[in-house]
N, C-alpha and C positions, 0 to 999 in steps of 0.2 A: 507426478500427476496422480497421488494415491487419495482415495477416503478409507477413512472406517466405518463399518455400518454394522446400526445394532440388531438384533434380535431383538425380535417386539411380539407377545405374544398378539395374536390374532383377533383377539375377542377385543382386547385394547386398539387395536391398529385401526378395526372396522369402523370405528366412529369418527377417525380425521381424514374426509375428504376434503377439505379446505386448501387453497394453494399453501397457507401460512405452513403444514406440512404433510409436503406430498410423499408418494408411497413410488416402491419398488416394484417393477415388474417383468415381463418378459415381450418381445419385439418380434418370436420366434417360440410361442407357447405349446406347439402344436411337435416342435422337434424332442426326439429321444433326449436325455441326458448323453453325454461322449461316455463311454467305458476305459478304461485303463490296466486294468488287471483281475483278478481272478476276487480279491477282497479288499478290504481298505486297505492291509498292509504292502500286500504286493503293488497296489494303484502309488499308496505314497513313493516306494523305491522306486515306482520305475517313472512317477513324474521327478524325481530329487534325480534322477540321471539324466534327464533333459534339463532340471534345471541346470545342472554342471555344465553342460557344454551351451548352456545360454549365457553362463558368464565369462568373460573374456580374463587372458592372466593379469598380473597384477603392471599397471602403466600408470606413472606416477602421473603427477600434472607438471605441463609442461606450457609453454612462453608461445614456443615456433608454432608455425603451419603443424598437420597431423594428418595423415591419410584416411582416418574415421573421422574427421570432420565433414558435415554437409554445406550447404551453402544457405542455412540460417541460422542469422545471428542468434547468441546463448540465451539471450533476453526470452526469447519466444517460448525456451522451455520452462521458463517460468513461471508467462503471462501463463502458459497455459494450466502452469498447478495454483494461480490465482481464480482462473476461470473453476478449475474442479475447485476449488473452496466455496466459491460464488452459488455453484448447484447442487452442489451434496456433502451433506453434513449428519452425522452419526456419534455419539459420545461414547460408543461402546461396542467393541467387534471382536467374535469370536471365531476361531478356527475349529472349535473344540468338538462339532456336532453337527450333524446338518442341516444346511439351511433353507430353509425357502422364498424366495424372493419377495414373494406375493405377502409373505409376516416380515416383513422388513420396512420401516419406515425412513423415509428421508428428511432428515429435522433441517434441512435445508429445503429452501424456495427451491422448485423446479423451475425455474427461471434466469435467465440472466438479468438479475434486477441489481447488483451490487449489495446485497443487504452483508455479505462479509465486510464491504467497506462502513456503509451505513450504520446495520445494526437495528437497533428497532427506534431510531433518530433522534432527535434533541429532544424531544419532552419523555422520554422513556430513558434512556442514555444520557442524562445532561453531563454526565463527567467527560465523558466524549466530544463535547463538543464548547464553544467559546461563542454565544448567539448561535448565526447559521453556518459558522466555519470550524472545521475541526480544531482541539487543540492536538497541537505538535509538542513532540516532544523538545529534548535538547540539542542544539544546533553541535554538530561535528565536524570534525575535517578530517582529508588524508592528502599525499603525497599525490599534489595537482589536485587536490578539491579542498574546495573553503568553503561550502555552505551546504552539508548535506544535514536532515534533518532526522532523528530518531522518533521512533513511535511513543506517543505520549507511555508513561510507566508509574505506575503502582508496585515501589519494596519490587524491583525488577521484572514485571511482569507488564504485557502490552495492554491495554486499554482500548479495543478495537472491538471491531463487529466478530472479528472470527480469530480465535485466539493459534489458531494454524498459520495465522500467516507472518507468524513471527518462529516460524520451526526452521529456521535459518536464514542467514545475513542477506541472502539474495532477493527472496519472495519476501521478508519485514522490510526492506529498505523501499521496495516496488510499492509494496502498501503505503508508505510513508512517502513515498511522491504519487501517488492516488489522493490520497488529502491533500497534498499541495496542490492537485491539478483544481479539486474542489475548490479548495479554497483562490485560486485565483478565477476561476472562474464566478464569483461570488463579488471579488474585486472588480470583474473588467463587468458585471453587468447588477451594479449595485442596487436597482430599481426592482430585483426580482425576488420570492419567496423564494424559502428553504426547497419547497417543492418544484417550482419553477428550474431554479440550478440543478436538484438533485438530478430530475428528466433530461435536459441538457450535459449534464456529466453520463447520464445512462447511455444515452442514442450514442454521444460518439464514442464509448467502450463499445456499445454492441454492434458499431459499424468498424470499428477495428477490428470485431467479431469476424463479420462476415466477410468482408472487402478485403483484409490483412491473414489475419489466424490463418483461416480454413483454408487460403489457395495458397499459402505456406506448408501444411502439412496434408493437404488431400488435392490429388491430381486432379488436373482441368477438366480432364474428359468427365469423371465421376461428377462433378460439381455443374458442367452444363447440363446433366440430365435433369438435374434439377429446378433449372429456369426456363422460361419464356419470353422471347422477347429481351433476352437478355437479362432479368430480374428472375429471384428466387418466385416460386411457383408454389403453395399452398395444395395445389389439387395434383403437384408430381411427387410427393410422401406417399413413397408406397408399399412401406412396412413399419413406421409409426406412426401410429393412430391409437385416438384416446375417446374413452364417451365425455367425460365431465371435464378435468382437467389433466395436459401432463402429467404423467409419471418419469420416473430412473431406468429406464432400463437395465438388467443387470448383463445383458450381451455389450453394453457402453461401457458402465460405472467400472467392472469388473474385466474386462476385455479391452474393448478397441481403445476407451481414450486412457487405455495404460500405456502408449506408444509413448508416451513424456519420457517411460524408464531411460527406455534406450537412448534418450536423447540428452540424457547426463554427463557432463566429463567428468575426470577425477578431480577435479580442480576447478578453481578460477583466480584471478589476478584478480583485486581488485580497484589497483592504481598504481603506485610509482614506487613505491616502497619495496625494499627487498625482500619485507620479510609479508609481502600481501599475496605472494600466489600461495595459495590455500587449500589443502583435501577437503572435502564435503564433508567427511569424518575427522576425526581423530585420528592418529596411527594408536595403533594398540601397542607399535614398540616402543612411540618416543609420545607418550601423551602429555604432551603439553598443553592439551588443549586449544589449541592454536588452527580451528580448523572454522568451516562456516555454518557449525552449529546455532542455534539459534537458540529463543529463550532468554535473553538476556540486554541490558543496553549495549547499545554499540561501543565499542572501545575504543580509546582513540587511535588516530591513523586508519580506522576500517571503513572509511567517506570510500563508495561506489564512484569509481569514474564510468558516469554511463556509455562513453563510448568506444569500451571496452566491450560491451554488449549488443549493443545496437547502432546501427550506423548514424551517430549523431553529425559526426563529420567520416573526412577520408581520409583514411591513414593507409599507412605500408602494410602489406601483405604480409612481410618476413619471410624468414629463411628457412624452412625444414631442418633440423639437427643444427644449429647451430645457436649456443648459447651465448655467445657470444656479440649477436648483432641487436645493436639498439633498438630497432625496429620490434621483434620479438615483444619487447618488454610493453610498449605501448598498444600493439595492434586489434584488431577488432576479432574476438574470440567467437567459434562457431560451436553449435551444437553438433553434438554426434549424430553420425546416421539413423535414421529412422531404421533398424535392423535387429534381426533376432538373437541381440549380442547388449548385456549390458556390462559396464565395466567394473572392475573386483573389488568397488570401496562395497557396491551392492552384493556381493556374495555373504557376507558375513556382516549384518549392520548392528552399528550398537546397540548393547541391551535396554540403554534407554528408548533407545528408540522402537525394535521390535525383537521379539525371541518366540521359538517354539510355531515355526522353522525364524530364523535369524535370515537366511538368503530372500533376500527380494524376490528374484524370481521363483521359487518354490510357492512362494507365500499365493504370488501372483496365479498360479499352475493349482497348487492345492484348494484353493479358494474359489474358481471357476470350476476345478470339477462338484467340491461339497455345494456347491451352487445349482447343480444340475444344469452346464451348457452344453449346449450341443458342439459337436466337431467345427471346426472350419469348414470343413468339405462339406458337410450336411447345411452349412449353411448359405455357401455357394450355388450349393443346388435350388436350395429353397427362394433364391433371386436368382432363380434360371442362370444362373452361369456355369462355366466349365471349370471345373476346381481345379488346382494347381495338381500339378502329377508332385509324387515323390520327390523328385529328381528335382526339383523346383524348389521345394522346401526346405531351404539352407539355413543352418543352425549356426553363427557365425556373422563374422562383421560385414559388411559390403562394400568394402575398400574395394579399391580398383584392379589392384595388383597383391593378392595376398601371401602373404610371405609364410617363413616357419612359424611365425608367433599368430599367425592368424586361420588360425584351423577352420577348415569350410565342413560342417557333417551334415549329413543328409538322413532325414527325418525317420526312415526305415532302417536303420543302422541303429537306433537308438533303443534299448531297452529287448532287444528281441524280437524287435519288428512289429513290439504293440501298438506305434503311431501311424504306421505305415494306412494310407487312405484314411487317418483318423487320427486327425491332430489337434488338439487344443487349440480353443478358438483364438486365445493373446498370441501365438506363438504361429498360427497360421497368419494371424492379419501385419504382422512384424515381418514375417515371411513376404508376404506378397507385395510387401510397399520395396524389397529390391524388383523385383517386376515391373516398375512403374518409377523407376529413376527419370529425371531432367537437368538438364545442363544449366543451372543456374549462376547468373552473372554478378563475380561478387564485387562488391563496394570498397576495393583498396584496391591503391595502388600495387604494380606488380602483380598481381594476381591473375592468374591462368587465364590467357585470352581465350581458352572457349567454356569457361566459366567449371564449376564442380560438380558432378553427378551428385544428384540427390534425391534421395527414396521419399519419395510420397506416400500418404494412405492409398489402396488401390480400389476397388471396384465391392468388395466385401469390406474391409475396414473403413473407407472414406464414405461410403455411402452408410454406414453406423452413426458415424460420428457425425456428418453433415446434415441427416437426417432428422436427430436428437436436436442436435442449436437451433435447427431452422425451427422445429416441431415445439420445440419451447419458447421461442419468440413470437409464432404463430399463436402457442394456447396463452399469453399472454398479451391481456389487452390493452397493454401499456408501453409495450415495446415496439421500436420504430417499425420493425414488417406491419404492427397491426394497427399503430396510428398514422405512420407516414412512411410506407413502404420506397417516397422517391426521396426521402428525406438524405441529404448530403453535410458535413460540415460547411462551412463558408471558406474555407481553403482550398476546398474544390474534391473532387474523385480519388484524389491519391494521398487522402487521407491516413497515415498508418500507423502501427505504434511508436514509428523512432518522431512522428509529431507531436502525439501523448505526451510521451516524456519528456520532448524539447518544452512543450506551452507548461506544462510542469514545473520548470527547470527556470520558468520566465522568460523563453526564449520566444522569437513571433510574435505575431499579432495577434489582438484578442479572438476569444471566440464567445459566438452570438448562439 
């Protein structure tokens, strides 16, 4: 769930107030910048020593059950670096210099309007589309899937509203059942305009938004303070706010809704095939290439079996450590904990992808400080709460039982004792969502009768991040809070994304 955003000189920036591209700002203008060391050089070593102990050693990908697993399905880490494609978008970002929020433009809609799917529609984009239906690519298969579709392509290159969402096999294939969901929704209500469908395809992505996403990754309590009456609340935002139109916050873009990191495995299976469970990377020792890089058509055998991802049906749980049991090989894969640990394909990511720092997290840590954000703890204070002590702020996975490979360090231990009351605001809100674990019940057989501890956003991160979706739904006048805030699918309240996917897929009944 990463963007890159450009440096835009100021003099240029001041003249696009328009949503077509909205601007960067702060949510929290009034806090200090965080400090980290004596000069730039001392602040870099001693953020690259926190980063070190935010990434975990190296664990291959694996089949079985996992004790860094949560109890949401993998899918959702995706949806949700679909969704950051959806509102912020930047052709150009540098580490190199400092930056200021406030000269930083977002060439993405501050809105959840799909224009990543979109694009700027069929009379602007006609190669995109086929009348009011997307064209699709090439039809593929894999081991148990026959009919998955690839993203329409150009000499290998995707053909879509947001060219990120082909930066690997998981997030392109999602896109390419987004245009399916379109396009059968086009089907099942023939008598309607391009715009009529698109608004219908919007409302139930941004009621998966809100109904689904958010009470997946941000605790209950955080997310009641938000409604009335049991509906989100408009006049209970009470630390974004806009005069004219949203903005990006860069305490969100750049902090809170980096929580995706952590929720990456080294891996994914993505069907029946031996040769389908796959590093996200490359191996640098055995490159074959053979990973779920992205950029390219699908290959054959690489057809997503979605219920690998998201509970389309119910499968077995499987076995912990054992590679041997069939089950394993089919079952429903979870995301990682929401926790201040990511796993070591991110330590060191390809050069194509990013260098100068190369580690994710540094990148993450280096980039909020040249940002000027404030501490976690400064900003706990600043929404009257009581910030996490030291002793609280665990650097490390939030498995249950952690073993030698799972080192626990605490946040004053680190660097000489520079984070100590003063920690980086990604690395505080990562922190605080083990504070705010729940027992959730998961959807396979065999699987733990009192369900898997799972860290949520808490009370400083979730109310970031909740605050933003709502705040951008609200400043748009198009979206279902601000036309039809009781507006439901016709499948009822328990509308979610494993239903997206399935009416996607052609499964159910139509939607209206």
């Amino acid at each position: 769930m990463s963007s890159r955003h450009a440096i835009v000189p100021r003099g240029l920036n001041a003249t696009r107030s328009s949503l077509s591209q909205g601007r960067f700002g702060r949510m929290f203008r009034k806090l200090a910048p965080a400090k980290f060391g004596s000069n730039d050089a001392n602040t870099v070593a001693n953020l690259s020593a926190l980063a070190d102990k935010m990434v975990a050693g190296f664990d291959g990908p694996k089949d079985g059950p996992d004790a860094e697993e949560s109890g949401i399905p993998s899918l959702y880490t995706y949806f949700g670096q679909f969704i950051d494609h959806d509102i912020t978008f930047d052709p150009v970002s540098s580490l190199t210099k400092q930056q200021d929020p406030d000269g930083l433009v977002d060439f993405r809609t501050p809105s959840l309007d799909l224009d990543n799917l979109y694009g700027r529609g069929p009379n602007d984009q006609p190669y995109m589309y086929d009348g009011i239906k997307f064209r699709l690519g090439e039809t593929f298969s894999g081991a148990g899937v026959a009919d998955a579709s690839d993203l329409p392509r150009f000499k290998g290159r995707a053909l879509i509203g947001d060219p990120r969402n082909d930066e690997n096999s998981i997030v392109s294939q999602f896109q390419a059942l987004m245009l399916r969901f379109h396009n059968r929704m086009v089907d099942d209500n023939d008598s309607l305009s391009f715009e009529e469908v698109q608004q219908r395809v919007r409302f139930h992505y941004q009621y998966v938004v809100l109904n689904d996403f958010l009470p997946r990754i941000v605790h209950a309590s955080v997310l009641d303070e938000l409604k009335t009456a049991g509906h989100y609340d408009r006049g209970k935002l009470a630390y974004y706010h806009w005069k004219t139109f949203p903005f990006m916050p860069v305490e969100f873009s750049v902090a809170a809704y980096r929580l995706g990191h952590s929720m990456i495995r080294p891996g994914y299976r993505l069907n029946d095939a031996d040769n389908m469970l796959l590093q996200i990377f490359p191996d640098p020792n055995n490159p074959d290439q053979n990973a779920l890089t992205g950029f390219r058509a699908m290959g054959p055998g690489r057809a997503m079996d979605w219920g690998r991802f998201i509970d389309l049906d119910t499968r077995a749980y499987g076995v912990e450590d054992d590679d041997t049991n069939p089950d394993n090989k089919r079952r429903l894969q979870f995301a990682y904990r929401i926790d201040a640990s990511l796993v070591d394909p991110l330590r060191k990511l390809p050069p194509e992808v990013a260098s100068n720092p190369s580690s994710l997290a540094l990148r993450n840590l280096e980039r909020s400080w040249r940002l000027g954000l404030p501490s976690g703890q400064a900003v706990a204070k600043a929404m009257n709460l009581t910030p996490l002590t030291d002793d609280q702020i665990i650097i490390g996975k939030a498995v249950d039982e952690p073993g030698a490979g799972d080192p626990q360090t605490k946040i004053a231990t680190i660097a000489n004792g520079v984070f100590a009351g003063n920690c980086p605001l990604w690395a505080y809100i990562l922190a605080e969502a083990r504070q705010f674990q729940v027992a959730v019940t998961i959807p396979a057989t065999g699987a733990p009768a009192g369900g898997i501890n799972t860290p949520q956003l808490g009370p400083v991160g979730g109310r970031i991040v909740a605050e933003v979706f709502l705040g951008m739904m609200f400043g748009d006048n198009s979206s279902v809070l601000s036309l039809d805030p009781q507006w439901a699918p016709v499948t009822g309240s328990n509308f979610a994304l494993k239903d997206l996917v399935a009416y996607a897929l052609g499964q159910g009944d139509p939607l209206h």
